[in-house]
N, C-alpha and C positions, 0 to 999 in steps of 0.2 A: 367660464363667464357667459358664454353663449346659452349653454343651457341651462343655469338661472335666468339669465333674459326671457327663454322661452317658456320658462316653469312662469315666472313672473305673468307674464301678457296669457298664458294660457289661464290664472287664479282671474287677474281683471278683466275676462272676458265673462269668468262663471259669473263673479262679483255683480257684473256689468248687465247680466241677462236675470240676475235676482234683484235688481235696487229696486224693479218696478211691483210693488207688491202683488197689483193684480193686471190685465190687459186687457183693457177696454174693449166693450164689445164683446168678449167671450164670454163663452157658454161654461158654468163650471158644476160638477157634480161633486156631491158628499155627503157622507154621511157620518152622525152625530152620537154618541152611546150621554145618553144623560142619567143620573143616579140623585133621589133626593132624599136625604133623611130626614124623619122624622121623628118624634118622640115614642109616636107608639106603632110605627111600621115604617117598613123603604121602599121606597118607587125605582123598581128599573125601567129605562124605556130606551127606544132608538129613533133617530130621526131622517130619513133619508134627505134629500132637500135636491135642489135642482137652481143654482141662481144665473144672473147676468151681471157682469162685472159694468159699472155706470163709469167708473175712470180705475185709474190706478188705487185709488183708496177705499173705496167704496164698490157694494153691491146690494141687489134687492134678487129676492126669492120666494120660493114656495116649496113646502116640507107636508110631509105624512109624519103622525106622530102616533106612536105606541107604546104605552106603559105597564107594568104590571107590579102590583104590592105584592110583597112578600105576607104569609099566614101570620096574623097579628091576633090576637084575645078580644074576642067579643065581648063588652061590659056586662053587656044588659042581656047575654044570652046564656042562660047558666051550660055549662060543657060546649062551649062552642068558639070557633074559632072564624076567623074571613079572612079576604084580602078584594083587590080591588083591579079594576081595570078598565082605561080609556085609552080611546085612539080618535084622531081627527086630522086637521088640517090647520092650517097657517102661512103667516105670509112674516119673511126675515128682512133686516136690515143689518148691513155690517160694516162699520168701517174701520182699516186696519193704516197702521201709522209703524214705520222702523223707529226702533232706539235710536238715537244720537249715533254718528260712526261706526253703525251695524247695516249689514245687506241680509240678514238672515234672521233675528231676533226682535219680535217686535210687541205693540199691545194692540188691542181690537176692542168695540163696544159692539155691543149685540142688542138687538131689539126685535122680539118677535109679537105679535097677536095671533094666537092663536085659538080656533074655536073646535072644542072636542065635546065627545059623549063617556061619560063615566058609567061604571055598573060596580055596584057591591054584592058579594057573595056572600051569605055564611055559611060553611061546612059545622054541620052537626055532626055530633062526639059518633052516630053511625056511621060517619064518612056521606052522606049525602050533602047534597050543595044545591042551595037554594038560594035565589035570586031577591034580596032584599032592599031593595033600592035602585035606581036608575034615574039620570037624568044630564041636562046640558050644562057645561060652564065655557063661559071665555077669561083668556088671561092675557095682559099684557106683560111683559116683563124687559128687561135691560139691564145686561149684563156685560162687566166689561173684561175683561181676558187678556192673557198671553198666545202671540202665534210664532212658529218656527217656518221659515222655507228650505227644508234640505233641499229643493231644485225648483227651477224655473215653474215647473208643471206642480209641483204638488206643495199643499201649506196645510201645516199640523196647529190644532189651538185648543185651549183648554181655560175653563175657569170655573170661577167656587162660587158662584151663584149671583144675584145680586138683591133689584127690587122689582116684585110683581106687582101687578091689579088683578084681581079676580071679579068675577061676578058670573052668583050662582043664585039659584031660589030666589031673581029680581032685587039680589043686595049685593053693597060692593064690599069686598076687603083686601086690605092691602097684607103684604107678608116682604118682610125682611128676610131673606133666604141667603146673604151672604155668608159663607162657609155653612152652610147645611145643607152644599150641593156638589158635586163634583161632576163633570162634562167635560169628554175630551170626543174628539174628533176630527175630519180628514177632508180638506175641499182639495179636490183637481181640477187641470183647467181641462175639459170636454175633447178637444182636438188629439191631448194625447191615444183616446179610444181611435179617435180618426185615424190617425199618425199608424199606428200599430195593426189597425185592417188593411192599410193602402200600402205597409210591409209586407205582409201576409198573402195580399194580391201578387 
């Protein structure tokens, strides 16, 4: 009996140090693997990010962003093939909410603007690669997701895309991206780095 009592209060202790989704004030680190398909190529990229947790449900950030298309069929180039690639900056917003009667399973909405620089290549059928285009766009987008906390320090989340703003070449469009996306990724809370040098010491 006793040691069920102490298995018991030992689970509402873990329960007890996860109900808070995030800890105000801290400093948290992560990063992002995002994947976009499209009809006539895919976008890999990765997003590192750096935020501040504003309460337990929310945080704001700032992220480096790097993409890369997979080789896709050039229309208009007869034997030729491209792919594509931008990397920039942004700034995130996140807020995360548990299930009903869950310390561990929860949903999150995501909002970033970000502003990046794009470059298209096309490789000719000799294998050369040449620089066909280049320029700026910015994106707004909001996205909302599922997160997991295996432990106090670290929250896993993932989701399939949602609604952007774009604007590029001084025009806006908008793009429906829900399931045409897949993003999973890893925020920790900062101290644990701390926590693990000042063991090390």
């Amino acid at each position: 009996m006793g040691k069920y009592l102490l298995n018991l209060l030992a689970i509402s202790i873990i329960c007890a140090k996860a109900s808070a989704q995030l800890e105000p004030g801290k400093i948290y680190t992560g990063i992002s693997s995002e994947n976009r398909f499209h009809f006539y190529n895919k976008n890999f990229g990765f997003k590192p990010e750096l935020a501040y947790a504003l309460d337990k449900h929310s945080s704001i950030g700032v992220k480096f962003n790097y993409f890369r298309s997979n080789k896709f069929e050039v229309g208009y180039v007869p034997d030729a093939k491209g792919y594509a690639v931008s990397y920039g900056a942004g700034i995130s917003y996140n807020y995360f909410r548990y299930f009903k009667n869950s310390h561990k399973l929860g949903w999150y909405a995501n909002a970033n603007l970000e502003f990046n620089r794009y470059r298209f290549y096309d490789i000719k059928s000799s294998g050369q690669t040449v620089l066909n285009n280049q320029g700026n766009y910015a994106e707004l987008s909001i996205r909302p997701g599922i997160f997991y906390t295996p432990s106090e320090n670290v929250m896993l989340f993932a989701n399939v895309g949602g609604f952007s703003l774009n604007r590029s070449y001084h025009s806006f469009s908008g793009d429906l991206n829900f399931a045409s996306q897949f993003n999973i990724g890893v925020l920790m809370n900062f101290d644990v780095f701390r926590k693990k040098k000042i063991a090390l010491k």
